[in-house]
DRENMIGU-415793 format. One record per residue: x, y, z of N, C-alpha, C in turn. Coordinates in Angstrom, 1 decimal, padded with zeros to 4 digits. Atoms other than C-alpha are relative to their C-alpha. Last residue first. Example, Ala and Ser with C-alpha at 12.3 -4.5 7.8 and 13.67 -1.06 7.14 Angstrom:
! DRENMIGU-415793
<<-000.9,-001.1,000.0>,<013.7,-001.1,007.1>,<-000.8,001.1,000.8>> <<000.9,-001.2,000.0>,<012.3,-004.5,007.8>,<000.9,001.2,000.0>> 
***
This chain:
! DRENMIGU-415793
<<-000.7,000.3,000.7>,<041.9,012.4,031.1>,<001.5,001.1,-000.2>> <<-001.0,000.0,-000.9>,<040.2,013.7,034.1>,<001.0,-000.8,-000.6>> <<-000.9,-001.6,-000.1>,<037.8,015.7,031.7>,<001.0,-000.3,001.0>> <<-000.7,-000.5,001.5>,<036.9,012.4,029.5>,<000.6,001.4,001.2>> <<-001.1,001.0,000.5>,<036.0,010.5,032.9>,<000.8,000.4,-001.3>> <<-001.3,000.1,-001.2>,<034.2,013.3,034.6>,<001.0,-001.2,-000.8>> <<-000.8,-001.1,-000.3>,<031.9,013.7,031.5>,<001.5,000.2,000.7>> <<-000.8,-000.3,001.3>,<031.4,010.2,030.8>,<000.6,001.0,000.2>> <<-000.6,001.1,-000.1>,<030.0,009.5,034.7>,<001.2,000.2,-001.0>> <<-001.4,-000.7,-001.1>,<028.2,012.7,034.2>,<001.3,-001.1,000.0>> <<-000.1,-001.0,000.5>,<026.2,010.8,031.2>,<001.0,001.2,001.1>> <<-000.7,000.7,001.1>,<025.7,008.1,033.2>,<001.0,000.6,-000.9>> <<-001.4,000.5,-001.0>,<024.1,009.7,036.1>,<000.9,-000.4,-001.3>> <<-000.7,-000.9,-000.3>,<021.7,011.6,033.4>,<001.2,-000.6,000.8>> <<-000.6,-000.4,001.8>,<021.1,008.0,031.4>,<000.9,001.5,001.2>> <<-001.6,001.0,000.2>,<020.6,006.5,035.2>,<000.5,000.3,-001.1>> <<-000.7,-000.3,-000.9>,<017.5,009.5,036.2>,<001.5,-001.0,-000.4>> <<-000.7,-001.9,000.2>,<016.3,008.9,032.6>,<001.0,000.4,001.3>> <<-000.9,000.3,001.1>,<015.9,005.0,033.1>,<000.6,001.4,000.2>> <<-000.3,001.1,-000.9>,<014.0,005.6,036.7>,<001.5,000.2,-001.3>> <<-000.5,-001.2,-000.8>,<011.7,008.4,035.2>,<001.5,-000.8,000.4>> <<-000.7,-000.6,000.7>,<010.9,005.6,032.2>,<000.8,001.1,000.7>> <<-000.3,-001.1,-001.2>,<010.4,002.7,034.7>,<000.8,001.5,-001.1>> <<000.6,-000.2,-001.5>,<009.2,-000.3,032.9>,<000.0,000.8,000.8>> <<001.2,000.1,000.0>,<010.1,000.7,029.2>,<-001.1,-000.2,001.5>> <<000.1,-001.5,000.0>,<013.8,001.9,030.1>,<-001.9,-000.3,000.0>> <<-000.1,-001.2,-001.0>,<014.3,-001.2,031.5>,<-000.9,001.2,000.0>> <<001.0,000.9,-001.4>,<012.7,-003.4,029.0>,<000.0,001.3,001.5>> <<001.2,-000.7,000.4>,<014.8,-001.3,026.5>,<-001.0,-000.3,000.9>> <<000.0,-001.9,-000.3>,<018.2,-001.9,028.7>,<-001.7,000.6,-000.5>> <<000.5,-000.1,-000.8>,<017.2,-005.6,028.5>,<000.2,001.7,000.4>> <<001.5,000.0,-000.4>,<016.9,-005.7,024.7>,<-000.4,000.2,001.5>> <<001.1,-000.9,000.3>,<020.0,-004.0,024.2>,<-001.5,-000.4,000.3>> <<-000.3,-000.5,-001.3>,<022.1,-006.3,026.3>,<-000.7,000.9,-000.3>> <<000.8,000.5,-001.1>,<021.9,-008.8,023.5>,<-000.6,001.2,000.7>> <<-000.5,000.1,-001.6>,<024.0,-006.9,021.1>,<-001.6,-000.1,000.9>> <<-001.2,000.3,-000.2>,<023.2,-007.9,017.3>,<000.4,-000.3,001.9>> <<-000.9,-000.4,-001.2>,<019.6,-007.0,018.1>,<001.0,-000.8,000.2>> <<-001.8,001.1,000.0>,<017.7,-007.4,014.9>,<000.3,000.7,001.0>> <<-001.5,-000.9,-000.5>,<013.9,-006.2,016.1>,<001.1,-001.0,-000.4>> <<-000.3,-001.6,000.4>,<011.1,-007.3,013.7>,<001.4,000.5,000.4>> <<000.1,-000.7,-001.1>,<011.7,-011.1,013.6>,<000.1,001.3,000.0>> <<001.1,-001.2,000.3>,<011.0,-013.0,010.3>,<000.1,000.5,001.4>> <<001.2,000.1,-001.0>,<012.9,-016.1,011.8>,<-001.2,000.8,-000.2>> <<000.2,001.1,000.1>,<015.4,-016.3,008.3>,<-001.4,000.0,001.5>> <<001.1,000.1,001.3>,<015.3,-012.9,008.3>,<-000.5,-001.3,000.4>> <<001.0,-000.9,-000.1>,<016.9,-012.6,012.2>,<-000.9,-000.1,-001.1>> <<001.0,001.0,-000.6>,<018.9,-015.7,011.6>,<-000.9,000.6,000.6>> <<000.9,001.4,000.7>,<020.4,-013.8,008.5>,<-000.6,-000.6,000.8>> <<001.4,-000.4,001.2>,<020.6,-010.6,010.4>,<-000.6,-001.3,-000.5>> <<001.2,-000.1,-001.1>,<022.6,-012.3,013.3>,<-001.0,000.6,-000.6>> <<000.9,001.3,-000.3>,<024.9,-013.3,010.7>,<-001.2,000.0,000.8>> <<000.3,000.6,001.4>,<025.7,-010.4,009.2>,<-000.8,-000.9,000.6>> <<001.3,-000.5,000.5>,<026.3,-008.6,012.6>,<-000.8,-000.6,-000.8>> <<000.1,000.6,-000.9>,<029.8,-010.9,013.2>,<-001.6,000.5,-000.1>> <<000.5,001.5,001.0>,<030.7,-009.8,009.4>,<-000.9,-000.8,001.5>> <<001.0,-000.1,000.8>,<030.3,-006.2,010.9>,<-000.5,-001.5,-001.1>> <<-000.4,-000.1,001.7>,<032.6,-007.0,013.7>,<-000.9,000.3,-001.3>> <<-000.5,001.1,001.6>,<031.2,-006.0,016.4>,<000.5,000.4,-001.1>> <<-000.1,-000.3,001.3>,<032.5,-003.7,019.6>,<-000.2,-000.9,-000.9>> <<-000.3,000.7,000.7>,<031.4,-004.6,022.9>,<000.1,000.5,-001.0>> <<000.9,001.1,000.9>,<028.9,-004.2,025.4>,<001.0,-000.2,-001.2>> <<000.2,000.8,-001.1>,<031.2,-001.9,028.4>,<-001.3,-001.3,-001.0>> <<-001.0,000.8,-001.1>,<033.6,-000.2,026.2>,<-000.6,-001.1,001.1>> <<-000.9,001.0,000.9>,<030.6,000.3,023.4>,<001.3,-000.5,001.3>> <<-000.4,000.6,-001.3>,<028.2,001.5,025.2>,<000.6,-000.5,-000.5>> <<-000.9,001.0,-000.2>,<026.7,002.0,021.6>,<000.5,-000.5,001.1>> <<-000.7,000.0,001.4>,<024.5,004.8,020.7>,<000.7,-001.4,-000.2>> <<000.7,-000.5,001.3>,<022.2,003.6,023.1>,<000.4,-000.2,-001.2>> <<001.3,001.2,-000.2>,<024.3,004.0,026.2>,<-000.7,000.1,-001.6>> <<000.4,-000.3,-001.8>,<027.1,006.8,025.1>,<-001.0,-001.7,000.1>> <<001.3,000.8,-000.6>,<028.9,006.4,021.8>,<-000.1,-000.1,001.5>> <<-000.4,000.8,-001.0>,<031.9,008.9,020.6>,<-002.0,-000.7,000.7>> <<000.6,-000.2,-001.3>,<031.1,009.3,017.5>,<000.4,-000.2,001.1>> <<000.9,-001.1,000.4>,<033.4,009.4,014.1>,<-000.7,001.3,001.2>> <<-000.5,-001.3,-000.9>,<035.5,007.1,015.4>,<-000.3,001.1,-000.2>> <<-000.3,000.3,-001.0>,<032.6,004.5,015.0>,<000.9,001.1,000.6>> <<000.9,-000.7,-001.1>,<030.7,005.2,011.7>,<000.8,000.6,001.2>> <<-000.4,-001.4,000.4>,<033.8,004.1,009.3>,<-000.9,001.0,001.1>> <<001.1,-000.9,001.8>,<032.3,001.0,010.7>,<001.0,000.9,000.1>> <<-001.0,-000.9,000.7>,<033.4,-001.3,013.6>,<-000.4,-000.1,-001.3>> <<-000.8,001.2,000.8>,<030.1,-002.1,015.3>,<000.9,000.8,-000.8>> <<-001.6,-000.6,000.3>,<028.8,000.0,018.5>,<000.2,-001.3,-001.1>> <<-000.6,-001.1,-000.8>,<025.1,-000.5,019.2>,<001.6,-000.1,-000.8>> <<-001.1,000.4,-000.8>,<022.8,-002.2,016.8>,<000.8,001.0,000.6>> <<-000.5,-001.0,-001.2>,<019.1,-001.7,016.2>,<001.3,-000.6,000.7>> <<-001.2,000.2,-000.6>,<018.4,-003.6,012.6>,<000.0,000.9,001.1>> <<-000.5,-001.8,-000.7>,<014.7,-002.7,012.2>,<001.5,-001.0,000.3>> <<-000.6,-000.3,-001.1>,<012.6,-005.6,010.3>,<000.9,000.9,000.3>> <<-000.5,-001.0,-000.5>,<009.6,-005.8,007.9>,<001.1,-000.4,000.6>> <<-001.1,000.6,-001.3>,<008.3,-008.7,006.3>,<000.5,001.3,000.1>> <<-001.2,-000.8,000.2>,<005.3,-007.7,002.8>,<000.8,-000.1,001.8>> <<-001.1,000.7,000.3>,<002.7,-010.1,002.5>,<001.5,000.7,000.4>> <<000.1,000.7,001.1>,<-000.1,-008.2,002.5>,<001.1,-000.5,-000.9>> <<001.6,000.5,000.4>,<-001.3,-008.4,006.1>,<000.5,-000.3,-001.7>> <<-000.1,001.2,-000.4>,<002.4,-007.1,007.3>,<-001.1,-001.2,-000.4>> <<-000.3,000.8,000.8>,<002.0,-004.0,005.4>,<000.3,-001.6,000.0>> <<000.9,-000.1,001.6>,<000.4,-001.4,007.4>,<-000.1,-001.2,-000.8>> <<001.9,000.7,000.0>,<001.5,-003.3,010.6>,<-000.8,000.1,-000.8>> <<000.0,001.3,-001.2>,<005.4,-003.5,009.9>,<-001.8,-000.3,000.3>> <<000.4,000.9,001.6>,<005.4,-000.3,007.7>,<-000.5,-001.5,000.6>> <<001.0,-000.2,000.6>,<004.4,001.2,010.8>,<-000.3,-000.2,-001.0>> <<001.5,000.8,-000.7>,<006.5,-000.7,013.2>,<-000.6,000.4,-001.2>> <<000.2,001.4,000.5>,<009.3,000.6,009.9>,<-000.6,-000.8,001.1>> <<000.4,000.2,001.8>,<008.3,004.0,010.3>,<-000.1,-001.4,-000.2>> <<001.0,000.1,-000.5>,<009.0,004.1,014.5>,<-001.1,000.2,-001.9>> <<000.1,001.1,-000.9>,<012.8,002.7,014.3>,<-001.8,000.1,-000.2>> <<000.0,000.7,000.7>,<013.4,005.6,011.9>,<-000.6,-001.7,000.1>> <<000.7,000.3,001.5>,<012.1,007.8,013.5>,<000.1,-001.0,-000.5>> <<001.4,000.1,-000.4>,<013.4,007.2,016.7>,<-000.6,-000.2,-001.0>> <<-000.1,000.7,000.1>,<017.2,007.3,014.5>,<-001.8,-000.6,001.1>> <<-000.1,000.5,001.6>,<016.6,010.6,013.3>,<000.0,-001.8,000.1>> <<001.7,-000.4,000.2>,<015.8,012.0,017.2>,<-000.2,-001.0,-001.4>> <<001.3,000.2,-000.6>,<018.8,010.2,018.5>,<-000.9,000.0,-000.8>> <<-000.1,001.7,000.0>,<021.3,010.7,015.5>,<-001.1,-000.4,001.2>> <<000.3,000.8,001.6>,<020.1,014.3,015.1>,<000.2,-001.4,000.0>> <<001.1,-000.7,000.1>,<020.7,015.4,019.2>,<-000.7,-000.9,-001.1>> <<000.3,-000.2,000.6>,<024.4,013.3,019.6>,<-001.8,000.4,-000.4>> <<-001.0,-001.0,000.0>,<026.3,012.7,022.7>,<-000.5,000.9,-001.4>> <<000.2,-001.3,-000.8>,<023.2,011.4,024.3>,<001.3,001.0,-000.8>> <<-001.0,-000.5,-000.1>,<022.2,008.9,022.1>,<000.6,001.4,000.1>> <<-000.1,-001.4,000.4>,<019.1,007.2,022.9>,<001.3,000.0,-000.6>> <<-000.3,-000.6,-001.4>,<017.0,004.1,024.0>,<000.5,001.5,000.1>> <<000.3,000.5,-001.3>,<015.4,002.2,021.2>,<000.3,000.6,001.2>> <<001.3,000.0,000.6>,<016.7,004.3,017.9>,<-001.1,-000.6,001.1>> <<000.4,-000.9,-000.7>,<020.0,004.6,019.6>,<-001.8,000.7,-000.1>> <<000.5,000.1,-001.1>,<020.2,000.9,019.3>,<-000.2,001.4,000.4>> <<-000.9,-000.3,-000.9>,<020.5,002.0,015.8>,<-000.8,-001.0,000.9>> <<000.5,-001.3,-000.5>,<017.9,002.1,012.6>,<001.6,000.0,000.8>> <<-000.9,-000.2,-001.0>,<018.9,000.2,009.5>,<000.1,000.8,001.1>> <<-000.6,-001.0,-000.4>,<015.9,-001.1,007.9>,<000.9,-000.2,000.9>> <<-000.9,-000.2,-001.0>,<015.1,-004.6,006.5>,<000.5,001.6,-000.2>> <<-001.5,-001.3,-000.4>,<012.7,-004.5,004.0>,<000.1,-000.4,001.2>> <<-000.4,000.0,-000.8>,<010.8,-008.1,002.3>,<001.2,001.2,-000.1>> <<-001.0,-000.3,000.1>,<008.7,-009.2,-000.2>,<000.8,000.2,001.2>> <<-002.0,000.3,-000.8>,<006.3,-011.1,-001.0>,<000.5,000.8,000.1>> <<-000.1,000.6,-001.4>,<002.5,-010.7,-002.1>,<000.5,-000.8,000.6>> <<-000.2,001.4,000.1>,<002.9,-010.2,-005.8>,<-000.1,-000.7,001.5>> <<000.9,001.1,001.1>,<001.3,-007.2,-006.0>,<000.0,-000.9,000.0>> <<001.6,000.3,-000.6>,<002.2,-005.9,-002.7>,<-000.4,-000.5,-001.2>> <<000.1,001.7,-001.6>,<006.1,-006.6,-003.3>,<-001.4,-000.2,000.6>> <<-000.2,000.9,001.1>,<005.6,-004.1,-006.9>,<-000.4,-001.4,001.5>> <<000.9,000.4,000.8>,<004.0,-001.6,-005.0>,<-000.1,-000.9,-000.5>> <<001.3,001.0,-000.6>,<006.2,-001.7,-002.2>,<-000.8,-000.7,-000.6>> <<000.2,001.6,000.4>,<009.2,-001.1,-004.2>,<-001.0,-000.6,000.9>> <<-000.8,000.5,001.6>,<009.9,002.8,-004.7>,<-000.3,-001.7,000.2>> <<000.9,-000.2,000.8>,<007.6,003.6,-001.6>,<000.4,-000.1,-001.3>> <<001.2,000.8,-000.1>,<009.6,001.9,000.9>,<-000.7,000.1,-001.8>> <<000.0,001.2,000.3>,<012.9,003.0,-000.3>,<-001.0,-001.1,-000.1>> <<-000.1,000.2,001.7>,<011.7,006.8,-000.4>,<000.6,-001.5,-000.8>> <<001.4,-000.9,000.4>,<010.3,006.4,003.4>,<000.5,-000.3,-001.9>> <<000.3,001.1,000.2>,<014.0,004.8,004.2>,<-001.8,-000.1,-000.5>> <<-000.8,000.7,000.9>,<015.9,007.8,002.8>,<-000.9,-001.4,000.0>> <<000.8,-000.3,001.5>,<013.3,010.0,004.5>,<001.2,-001.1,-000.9>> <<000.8,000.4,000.4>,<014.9,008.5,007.9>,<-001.1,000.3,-001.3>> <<000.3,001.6,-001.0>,<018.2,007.9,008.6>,<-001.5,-000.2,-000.2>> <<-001.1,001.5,000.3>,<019.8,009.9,005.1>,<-000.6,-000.8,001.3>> <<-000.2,000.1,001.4>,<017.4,013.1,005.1>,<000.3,-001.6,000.0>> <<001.7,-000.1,000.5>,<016.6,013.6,009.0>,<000.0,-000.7,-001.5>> <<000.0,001.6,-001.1>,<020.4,013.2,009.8>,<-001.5,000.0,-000.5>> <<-001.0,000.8,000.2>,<020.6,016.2,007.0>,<000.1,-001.5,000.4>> <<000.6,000.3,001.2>,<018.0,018.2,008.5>,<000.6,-001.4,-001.0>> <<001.3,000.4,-000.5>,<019.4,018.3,011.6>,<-000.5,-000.5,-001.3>> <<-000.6,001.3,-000.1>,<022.5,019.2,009.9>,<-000.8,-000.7,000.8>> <<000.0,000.7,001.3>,<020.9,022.0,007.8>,<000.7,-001.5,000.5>> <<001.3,000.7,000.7>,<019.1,023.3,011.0>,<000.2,-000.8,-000.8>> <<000.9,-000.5,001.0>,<022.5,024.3,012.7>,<-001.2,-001.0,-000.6>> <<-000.4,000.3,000.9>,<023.8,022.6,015.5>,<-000.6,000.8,-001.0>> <<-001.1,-001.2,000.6>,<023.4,024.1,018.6>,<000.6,000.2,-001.2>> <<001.1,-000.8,000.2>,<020.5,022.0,019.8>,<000.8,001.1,-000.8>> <<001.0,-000.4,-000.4>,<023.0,019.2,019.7>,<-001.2,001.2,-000.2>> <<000.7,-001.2,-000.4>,<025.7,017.8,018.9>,<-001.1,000.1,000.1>> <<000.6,-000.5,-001.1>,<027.9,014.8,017.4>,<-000.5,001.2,-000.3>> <<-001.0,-001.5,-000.2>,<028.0,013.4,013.9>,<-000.8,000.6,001.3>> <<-000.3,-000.6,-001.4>,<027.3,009.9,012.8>,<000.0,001.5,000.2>> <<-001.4,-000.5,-000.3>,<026.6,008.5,009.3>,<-000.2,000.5,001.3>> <<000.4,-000.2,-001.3>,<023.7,006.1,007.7>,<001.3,000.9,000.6>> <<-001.2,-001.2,-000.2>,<023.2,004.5,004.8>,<-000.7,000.4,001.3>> <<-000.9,000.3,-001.1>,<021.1,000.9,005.5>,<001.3,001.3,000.1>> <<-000.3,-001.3,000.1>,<017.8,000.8,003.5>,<000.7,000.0,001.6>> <<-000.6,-000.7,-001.2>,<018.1,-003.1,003.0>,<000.2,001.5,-000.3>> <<-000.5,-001.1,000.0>,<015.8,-004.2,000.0>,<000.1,000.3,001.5>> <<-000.1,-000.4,-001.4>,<014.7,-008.0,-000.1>,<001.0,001.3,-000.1>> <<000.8,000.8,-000.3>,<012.7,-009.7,-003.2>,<000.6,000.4,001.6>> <<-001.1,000.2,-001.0>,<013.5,-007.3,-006.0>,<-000.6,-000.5,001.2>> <<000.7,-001.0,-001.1>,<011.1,-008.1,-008.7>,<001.6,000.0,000.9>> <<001.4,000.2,-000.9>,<013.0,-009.0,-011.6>,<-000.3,000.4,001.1>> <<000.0,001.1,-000.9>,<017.1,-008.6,-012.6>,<-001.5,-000.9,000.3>> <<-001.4,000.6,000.8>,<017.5,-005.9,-015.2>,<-000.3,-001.0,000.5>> <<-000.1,000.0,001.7>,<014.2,-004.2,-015.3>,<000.8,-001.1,000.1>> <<001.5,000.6,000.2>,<013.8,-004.6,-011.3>,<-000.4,-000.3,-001.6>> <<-000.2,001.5,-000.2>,<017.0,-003.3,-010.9>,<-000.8,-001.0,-000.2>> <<-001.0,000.5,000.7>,<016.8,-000.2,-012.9>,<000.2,-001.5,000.3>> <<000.8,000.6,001.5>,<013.0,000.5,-011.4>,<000.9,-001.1,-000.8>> <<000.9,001.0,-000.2>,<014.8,000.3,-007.9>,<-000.5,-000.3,-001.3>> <<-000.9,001.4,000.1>,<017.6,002.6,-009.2>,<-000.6,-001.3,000.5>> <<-000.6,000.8,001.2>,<015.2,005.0,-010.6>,<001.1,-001.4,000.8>> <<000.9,000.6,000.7>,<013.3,005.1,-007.3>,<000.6,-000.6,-001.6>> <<-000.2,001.1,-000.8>,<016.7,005.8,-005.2>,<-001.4,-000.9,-000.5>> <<-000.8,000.6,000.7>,<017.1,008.8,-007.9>,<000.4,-001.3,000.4>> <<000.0,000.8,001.2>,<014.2,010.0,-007.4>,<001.0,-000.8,-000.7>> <<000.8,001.0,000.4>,<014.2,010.1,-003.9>,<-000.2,-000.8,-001.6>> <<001.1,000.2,001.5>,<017.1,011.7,-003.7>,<-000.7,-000.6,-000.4>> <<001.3,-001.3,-000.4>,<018.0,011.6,000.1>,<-000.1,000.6,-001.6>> <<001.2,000.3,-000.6>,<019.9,008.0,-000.6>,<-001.0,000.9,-000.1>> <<000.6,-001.0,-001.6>,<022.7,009.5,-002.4>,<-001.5,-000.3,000.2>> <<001.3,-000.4,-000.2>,<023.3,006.4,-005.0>,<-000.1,000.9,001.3>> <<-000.2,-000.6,-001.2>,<026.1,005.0,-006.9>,<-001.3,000.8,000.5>> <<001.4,-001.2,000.2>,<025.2,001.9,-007.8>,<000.1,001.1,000.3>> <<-000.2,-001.3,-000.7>,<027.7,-001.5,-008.0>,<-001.1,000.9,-000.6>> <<-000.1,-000.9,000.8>,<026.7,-004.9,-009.5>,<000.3,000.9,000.7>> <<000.0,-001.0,-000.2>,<027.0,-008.3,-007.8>,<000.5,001.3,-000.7>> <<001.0,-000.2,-000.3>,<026.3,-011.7,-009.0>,<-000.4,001.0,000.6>> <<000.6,-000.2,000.8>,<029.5,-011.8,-011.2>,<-001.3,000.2,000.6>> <<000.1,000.9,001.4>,<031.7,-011.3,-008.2>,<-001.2,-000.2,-001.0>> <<000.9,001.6,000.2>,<031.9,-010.4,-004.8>,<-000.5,-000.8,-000.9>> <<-000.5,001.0,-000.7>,<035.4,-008.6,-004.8>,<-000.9,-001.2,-000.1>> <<-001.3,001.3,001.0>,<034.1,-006.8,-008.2>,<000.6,-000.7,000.8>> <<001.0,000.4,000.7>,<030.9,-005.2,-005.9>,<001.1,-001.4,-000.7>> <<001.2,001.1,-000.6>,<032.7,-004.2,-003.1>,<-000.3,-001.2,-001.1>> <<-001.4,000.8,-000.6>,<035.6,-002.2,-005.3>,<-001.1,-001.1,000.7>> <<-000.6,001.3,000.8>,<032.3,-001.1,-007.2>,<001.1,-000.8,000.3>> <<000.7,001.1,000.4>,<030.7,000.3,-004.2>,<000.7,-000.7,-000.9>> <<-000.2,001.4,-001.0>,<034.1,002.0,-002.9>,<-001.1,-001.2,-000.5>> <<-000.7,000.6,000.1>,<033.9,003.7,-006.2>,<000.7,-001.2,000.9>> <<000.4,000.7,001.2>,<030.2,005.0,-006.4>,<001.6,-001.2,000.1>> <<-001.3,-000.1,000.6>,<030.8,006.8,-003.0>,<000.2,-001.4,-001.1>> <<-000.4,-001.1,000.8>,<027.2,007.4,-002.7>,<001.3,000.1,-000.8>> <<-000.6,-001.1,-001.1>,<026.5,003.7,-001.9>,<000.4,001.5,-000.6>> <<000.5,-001.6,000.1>,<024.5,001.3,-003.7>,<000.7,000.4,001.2>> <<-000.7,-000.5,-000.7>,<025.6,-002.9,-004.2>,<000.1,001.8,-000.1>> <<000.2,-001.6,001.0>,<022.8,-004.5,-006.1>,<000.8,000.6,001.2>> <<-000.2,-000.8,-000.7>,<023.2,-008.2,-005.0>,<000.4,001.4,-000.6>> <<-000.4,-001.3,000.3>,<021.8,-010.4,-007.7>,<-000.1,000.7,001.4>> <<-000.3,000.4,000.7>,<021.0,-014.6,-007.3>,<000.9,001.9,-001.1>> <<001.1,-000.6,000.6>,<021.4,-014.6,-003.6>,<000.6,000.1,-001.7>> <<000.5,000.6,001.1>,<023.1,-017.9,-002.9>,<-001.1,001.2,-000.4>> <<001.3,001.1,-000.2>,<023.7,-017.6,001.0>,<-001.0,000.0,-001.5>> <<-000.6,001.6,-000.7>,<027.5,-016.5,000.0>,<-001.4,-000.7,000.5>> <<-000.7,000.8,001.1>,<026.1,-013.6,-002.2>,<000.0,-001.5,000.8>> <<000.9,001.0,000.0>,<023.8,-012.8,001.6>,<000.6,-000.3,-002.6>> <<000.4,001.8,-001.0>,<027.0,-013.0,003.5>,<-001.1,000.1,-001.7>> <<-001.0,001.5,-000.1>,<029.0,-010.6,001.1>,<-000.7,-001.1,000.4>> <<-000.4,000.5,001.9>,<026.2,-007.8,000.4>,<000.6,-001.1,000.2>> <<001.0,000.4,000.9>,<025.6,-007.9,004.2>,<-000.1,-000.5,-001.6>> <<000.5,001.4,-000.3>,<028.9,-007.0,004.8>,<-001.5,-000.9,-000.4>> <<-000.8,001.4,000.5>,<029.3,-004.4,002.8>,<000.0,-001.5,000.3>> <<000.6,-000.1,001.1>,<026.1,-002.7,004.1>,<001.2,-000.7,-000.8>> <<000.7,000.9,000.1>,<027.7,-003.2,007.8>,<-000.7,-000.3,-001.6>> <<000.6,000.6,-001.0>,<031.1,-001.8,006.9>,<-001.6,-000.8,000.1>> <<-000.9,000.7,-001.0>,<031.7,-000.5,003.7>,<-000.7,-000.4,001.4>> <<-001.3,000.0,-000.2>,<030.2,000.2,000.3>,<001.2,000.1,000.9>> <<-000.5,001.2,-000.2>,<027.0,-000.7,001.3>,<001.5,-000.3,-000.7>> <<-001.2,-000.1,-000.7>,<025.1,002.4,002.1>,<001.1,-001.1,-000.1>> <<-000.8,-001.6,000.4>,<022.3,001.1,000.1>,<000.9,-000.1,001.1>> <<-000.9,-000.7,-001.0>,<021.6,-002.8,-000.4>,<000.6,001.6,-000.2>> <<-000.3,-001.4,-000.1>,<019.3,-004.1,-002.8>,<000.7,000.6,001.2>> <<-000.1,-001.5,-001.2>,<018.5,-007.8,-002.9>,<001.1,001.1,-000.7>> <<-001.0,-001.5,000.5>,<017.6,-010.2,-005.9>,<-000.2,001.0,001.3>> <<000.7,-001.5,-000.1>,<017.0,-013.7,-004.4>,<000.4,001.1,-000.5>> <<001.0,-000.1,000.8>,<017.9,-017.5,-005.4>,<-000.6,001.5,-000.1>> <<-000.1,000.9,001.3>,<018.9,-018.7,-002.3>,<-000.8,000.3,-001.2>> <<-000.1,-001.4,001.1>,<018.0,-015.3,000.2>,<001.0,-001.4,-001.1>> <<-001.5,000.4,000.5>,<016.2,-017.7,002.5>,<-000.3,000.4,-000.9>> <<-001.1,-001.0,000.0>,<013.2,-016.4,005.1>,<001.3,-000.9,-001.0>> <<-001.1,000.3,-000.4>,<010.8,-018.5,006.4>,<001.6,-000.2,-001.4>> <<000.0,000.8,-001.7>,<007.9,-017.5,004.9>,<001.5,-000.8,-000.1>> <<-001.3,000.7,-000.3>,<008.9,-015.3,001.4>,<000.0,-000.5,001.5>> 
***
């Protein structure tokens, strides 16, 4: 698929009964895909999605961290529709803490940011390496590039995730198959008052809150250029730059930073 247009295409979308995964489904209907597979656990928000966008969209419900059941619904689409020609693995949830958390919620962020995108690969590579096309877009974070301090499991889960799809990215790049890493910071989601976002997570008071249709588009001219990193918010790529030239330098301004929040939430 060189230069990138979903006229004509069957995509898969998980998490996508709201915010960015709804969106998505909407633009790329409206750029003429010919089946949008609309997958979220909550089966009913999917199909409210699905019957706004109309006959070329179907609902799914689908808990990501079942592999088998994120392989049957690739088989299912692939039966009903043909190959699938661009799968977004895009669920994804928040939840502060840290080392104090219990294991099952470690585990948990581990499950749904990145074994979810591991069991998306490997349910439709085979088919996108035989025919030597296809194309994943993962959903990682900007906290996936820099951090997120208020949260342990969204950090570490979103590293991962960020550091799968380089590696689907070079494994797979040779035989046809386009990678890219959504890494956005703060966009209005059900995500949003969930966490409070630090650098990374979002910085959201000081970069911005998107809209998730305003995201959309910066995907499309992210596919459309085949570019690994999507970075909705600019200001991500010079923060990574940073952090990459001077990592003691970055760390010593995350800790300042990180106080900075503190003192400003306790003199509320």
């Amino acid at each position: 698929m060189a230069a990138v247009e979903l006229n004509g295409k069957v995509t898969l979308i998980t998490g996508a009964g709201s915010g960015i995964g709804k969106a998505l489904a909407e633009r790329f209907a409206a750029e003429g895909a010919t089946a949008v597979v609309v997958a979220d656990r909550d089966g009913d928000r999917a199909a409210e999605v699905a019957a706004g966008i109309g006959a070329v969209a179907e609902a799914a419900t689908l808990d990501v961290a079942d592999e088998a059941a994120v392989a049957a619904l690739v088989h299912q689409t692939e039966e009903r529709h043909g190959p699938i020609d661009l799968l977004v693995s895009n669920a994804g949830y928040a939840q502060g803490g840290g080392i104090d958390l219990p294991n099952e919620d470690w585990l948990r962020m581990m499950d749904v940011h990145l074994w979810s995108h591991l069991y998306a690969a490997r349910a439709v590579l085979p088919s996108m390496v035989a025919r030597g096309e296809g194309y994943l877009l993962n959903t990682a974070s900007a906290a996936g590039l820099l951090t997120q301090m208020d949260s342990g499991p969204y950090a570490v889960s979103k590293h991962a995730a960020v550091a799968l799809a380089e590696w689907l990215a070079i494994n797979y790049g040779d035989k046809g198959v386009k990678v890219s890493c959504l890494c956005p910071q703060a966009v209005r989601t059900n995500i949003v008052p969930r966490a409070a976002f630090g650098r990374g997570g979002g910085q959201a008071s000081q970069d911005g809150v998107l809209e998730p249709e305003e995201l959309a588009e910066v995907v499309i001219e992210t596919l459309r250029e085949e570019r690994f990193l999507v970075l909705p918010h600019p200001d991500v790529l010079t923060y990574f730059q940073r952090k990459a030239s001077d990592y003691d330098r970055w760390l010593g301004g995350m800790r300042r930073f990180r106080r900075r929040l503190i003192d400003s939430r306790t003199s509320e």
